[in-house]
C-alpha positions as MATLAB code, in Angstrom:
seq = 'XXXXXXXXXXXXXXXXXXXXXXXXXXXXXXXXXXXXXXXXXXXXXXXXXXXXXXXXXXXXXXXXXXXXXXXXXXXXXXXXXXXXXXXXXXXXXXXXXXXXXXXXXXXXXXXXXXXXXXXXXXXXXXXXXXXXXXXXXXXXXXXXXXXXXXXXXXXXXXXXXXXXXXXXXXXXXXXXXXXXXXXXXXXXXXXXXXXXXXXXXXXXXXXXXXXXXXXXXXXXXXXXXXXXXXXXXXXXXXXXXXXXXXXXXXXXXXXXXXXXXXXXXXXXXXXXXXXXXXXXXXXXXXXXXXXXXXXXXXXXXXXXXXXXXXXXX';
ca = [
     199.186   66.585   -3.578;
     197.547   67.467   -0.427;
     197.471   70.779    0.975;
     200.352   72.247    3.827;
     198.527   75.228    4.922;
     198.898   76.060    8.370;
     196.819   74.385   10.922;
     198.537   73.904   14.453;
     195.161   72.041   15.620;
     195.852   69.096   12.732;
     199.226   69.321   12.876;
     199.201   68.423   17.254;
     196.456   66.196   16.653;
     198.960   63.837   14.242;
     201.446   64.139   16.301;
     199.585   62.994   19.248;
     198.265   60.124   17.493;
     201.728   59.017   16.445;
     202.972   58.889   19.525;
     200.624   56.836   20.744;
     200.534   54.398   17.976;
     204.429   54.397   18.784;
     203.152   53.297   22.134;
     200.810   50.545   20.611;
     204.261   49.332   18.673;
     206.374   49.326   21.886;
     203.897   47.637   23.874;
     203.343   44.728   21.139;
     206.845   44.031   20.991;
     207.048   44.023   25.079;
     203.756   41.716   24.791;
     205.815   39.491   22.775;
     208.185   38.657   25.533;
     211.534   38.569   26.087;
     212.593   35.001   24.621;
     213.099   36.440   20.859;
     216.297   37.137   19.601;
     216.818   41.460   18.816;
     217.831   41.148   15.155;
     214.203   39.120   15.148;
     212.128   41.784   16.446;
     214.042   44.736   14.476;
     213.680   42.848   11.196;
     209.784   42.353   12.095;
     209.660   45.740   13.054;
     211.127   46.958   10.141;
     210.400   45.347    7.036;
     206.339   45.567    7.946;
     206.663   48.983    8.210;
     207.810   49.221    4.428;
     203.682   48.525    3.597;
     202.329   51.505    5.133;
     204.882   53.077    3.902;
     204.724   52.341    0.338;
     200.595   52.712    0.664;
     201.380   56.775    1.758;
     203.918   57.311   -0.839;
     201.356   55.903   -3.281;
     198.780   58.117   -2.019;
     200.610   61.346   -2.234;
     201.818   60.469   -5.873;
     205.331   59.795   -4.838;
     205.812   56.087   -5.325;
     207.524   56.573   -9.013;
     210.030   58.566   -7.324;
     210.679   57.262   -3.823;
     213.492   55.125   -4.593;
     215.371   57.529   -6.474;
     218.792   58.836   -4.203;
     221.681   60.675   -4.920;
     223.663   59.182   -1.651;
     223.063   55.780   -1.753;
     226.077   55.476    0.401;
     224.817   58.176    2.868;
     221.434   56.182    2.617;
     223.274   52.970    3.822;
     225.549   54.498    6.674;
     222.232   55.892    8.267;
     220.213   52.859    8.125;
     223.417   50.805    9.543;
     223.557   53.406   12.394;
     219.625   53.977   12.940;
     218.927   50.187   13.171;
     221.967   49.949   15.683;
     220.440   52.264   17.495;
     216.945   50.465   16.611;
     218.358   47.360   17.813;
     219.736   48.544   21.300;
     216.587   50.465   21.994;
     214.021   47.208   21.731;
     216.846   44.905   23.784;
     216.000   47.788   26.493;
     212.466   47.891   25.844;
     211.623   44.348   26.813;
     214.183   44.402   29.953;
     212.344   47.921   31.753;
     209.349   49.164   32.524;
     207.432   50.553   29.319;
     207.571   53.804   30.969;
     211.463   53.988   31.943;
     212.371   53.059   28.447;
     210.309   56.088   27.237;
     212.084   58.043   29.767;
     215.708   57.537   28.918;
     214.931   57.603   25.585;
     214.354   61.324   25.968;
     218.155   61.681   25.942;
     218.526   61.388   22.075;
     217.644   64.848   21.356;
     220.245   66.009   24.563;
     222.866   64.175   22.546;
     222.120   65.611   19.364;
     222.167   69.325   20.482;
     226.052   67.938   22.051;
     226.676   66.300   18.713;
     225.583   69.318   16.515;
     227.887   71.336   17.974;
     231.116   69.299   18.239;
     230.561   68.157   14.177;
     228.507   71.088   12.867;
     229.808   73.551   14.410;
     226.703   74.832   15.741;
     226.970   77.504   18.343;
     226.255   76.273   21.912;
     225.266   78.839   24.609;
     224.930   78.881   27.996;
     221.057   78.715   27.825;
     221.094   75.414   25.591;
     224.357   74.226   27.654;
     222.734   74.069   31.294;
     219.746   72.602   29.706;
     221.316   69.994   28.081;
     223.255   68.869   31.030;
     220.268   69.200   33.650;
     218.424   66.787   30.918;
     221.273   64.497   31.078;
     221.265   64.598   34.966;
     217.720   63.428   34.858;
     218.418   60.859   32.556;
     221.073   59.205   35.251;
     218.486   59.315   38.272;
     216.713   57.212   35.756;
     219.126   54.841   34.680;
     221.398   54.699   37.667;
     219.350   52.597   40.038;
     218.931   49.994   37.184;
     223.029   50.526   36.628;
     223.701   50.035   40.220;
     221.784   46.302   39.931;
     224.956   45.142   37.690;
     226.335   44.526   41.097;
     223.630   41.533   42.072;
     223.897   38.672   40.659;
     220.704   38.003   40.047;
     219.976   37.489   36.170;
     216.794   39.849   36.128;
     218.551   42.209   38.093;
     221.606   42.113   35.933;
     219.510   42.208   32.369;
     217.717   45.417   33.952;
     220.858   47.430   33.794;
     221.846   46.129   30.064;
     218.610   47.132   29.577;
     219.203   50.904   30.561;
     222.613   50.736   29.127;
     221.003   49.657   25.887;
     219.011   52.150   25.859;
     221.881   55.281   26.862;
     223.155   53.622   23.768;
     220.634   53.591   21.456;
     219.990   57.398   22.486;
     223.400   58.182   21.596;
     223.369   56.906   18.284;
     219.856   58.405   17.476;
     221.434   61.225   17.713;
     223.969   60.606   15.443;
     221.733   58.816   13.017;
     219.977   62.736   13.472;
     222.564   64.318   12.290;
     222.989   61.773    9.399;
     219.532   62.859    8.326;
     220.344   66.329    8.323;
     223.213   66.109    5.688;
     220.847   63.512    3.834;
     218.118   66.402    3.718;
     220.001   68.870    1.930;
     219.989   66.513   -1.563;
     217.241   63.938   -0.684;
     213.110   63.666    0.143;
     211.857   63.159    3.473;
     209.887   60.036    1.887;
     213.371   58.418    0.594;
     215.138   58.954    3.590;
     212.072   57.072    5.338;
     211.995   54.747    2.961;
     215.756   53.755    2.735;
     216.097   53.288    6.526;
     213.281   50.298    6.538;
     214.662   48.689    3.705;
     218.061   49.092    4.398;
     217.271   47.963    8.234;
     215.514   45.029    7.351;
     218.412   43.503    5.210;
     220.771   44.557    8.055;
     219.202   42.781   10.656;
     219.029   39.641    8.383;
     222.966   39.190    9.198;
     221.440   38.587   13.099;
     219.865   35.374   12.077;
     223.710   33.209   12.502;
     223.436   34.666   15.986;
     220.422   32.399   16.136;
     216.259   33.725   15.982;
     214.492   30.985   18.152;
     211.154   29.678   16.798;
     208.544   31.856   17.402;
     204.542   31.278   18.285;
     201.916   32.471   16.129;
     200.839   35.052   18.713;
     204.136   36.636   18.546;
     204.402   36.423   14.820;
     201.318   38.644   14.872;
     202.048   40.713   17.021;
     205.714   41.238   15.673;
     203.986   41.851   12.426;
     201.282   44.484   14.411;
     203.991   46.377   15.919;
     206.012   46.796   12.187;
     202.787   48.005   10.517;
     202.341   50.585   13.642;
     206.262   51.940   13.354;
     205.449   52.388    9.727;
     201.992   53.923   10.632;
     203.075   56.244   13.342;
     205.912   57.249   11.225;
     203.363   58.673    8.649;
     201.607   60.752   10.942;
     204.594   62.089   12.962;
     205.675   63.189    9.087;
     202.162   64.894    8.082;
     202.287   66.675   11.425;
     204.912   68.584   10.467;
     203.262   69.771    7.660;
     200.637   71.693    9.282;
     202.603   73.102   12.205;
     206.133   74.307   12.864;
     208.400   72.105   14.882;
     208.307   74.312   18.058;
     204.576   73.638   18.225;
     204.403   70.075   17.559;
     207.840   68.767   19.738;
     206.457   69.670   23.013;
     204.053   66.996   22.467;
     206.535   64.142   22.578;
     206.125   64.510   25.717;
     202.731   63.135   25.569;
     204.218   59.449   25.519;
     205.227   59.027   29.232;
     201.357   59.972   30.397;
     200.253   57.106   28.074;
     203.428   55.129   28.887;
     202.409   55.009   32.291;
     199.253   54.006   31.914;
     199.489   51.161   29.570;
     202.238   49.840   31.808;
     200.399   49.909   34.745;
     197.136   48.533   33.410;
     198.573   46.017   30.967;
     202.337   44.794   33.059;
     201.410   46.235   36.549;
     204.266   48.504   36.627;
     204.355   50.989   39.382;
     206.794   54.108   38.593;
     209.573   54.618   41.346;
     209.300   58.044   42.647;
     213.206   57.949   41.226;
     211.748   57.395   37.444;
     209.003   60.044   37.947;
     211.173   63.010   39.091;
     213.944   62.224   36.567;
     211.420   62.092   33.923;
     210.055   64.933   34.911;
     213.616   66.932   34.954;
     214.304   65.676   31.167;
     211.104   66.742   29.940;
     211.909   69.939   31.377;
     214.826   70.530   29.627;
     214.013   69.544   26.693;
     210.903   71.661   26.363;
     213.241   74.578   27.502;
     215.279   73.442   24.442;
     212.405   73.576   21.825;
     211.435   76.787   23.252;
     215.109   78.418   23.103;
     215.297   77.425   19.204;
     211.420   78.578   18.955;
     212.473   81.751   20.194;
     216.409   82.227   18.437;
     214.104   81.400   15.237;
     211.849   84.126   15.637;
     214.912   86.668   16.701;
     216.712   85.215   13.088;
     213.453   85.833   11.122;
     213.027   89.537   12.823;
     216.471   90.008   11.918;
     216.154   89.328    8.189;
     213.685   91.279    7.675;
     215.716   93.830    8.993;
     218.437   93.206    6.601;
     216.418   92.952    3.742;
     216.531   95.720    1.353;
     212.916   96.565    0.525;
     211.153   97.513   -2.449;
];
């Protein structure tokens, strides 16, 4: 077994590496183009990521046990949901800008803090409340000049705003899939919850194939197969970040993926960002930094409290 002693400077490093081989996957699968069919790209997408995957669990000793679950049926509602979501988010991701999709994306963990409180009960103040909704107001200066384009009827135009729509969607059932993953925690591994969602994804998205999956070059084969292997790669390090570093330390860095976003999209597509995009990005990121450092702090306040509580000696 490796050793989980704290070190915030491994842990941010990780995480900033998996976000930006998350970037590397996204912008393979918008190199590909957009004349694949969805359930194509989100089986490619996730049954390569099952190799890295099984090469980590090896590593760490955990292969023997990986596939062992004591909610097979909570294993299967989560990878139905999550590759819904999965699903939604790539028909965005090849109809926007590299950077918008990243943006409106950012409303998944919005929605879960919403979600957590409606079905767990979890207490939502004021603090968390105006945050949540000033996030979700960026999030529509995002989307809503794409939304507004449903009214041309131009065919790019029009697949723009099913492209942000796609993606409001996929954000809202992240979030649920999030909570999923939270009840799944309590009797399962990290490493079978991982591993359950590619395999259970990559037999769901098999049922796509009726819809039709047009023939493919081998340049988009590859780099179908690239952008798996990176999902399954970045997923990895996002995971070993957290061992080094509590979450408050590492989320913030997220963040990181619009200044890359931008950048790749610009150099490699020639997207410039609307001014629109920019300060709606800029709002969500905002608030959802505020967020991370609300439960940073109520953490600390619950820990201080404890020890208060505690008898001693």
């Amino acid at each position: 077994m490796q050793s989980t002693a704290a070190n915030p400077i491994r842990g941010i490093v990780l995480k900033i590496l998996s976000v930006i081989v998350f970037l590397v996957m996204s912008t393979c699968i918008k190199l590909a183009g957009n004349g694949m069919a969805t359930g194509e790209i989100t089986f490619y997408r996730s049954f390569f990521a099952i190799f890295p995957i099984l090469g980590y669990l090896a590593w760490r000793g955990e292969l023997r046990t990986a596939f062992q679950t004591r909610s097979i049926w909570g294993q299967i509602i989560r990878g139905f949901v999550g590759i819904v979501s999965m699903t939604l988010s790539f028909y965005g991701l090849v109809r926007l800008p590299l950077p918008d999709a990243i943006a409106i994306g950012y409303a998944m963990p919005l929605f879960s803090v919403i979600f957590a409180a409606i079905f767990l009960k979890e207490t939502l103040r004021a603090y968390r409340i105006t945050a949540v909704i000033v996030g979700l107001a960026g999030v529509m200066i995002i989307s809503w000049p794409k939304l507004t384009l449903l009214q041309h009827a131009d065919a790019n135009t029009a697949e723009a705003a099913l492209g942000a729509m796609a993606l409001i969607g996929s954000a809202i059932l992240g979030a649920v899939a999030m909570l999923l993953v939270r009840r799944l925690v309590q009797t399962e591994k990290s490493s079978t919850i991982v591993l359950y969602f590619s395999l259970t994804a990559s037999v769901f998205s098999l049922f796509s194939i009726p819809l039709g999956w047009p023939p493919m070059t081998l340049e988009q084969k590859l780099l179908l197969i690239a952008a798996g292997f990176c999902g399954g790669l970045a997923q990895i390090l996002m995971t070993e970040s957290y061992r080094y570093a509590e979450v408050s330390t590492i989320a913030p860095f997220e963040y990181t993926s619009i200044a890359f976003g931008l950048i790749v999209s610009y150099f490699l597509f020639g997207n410039v960002p609307e001014p629109l995009m920019l300060i709606g990005t800029a709002i969500v990121i905002s608030a959802g930094v505020f967020i991370i450092y609300r439960e940073s702090r109520l953490g600390l306040e619950r820990k201080a409290m404890r020890k208060l509580v505690t008898p001693q000696g």
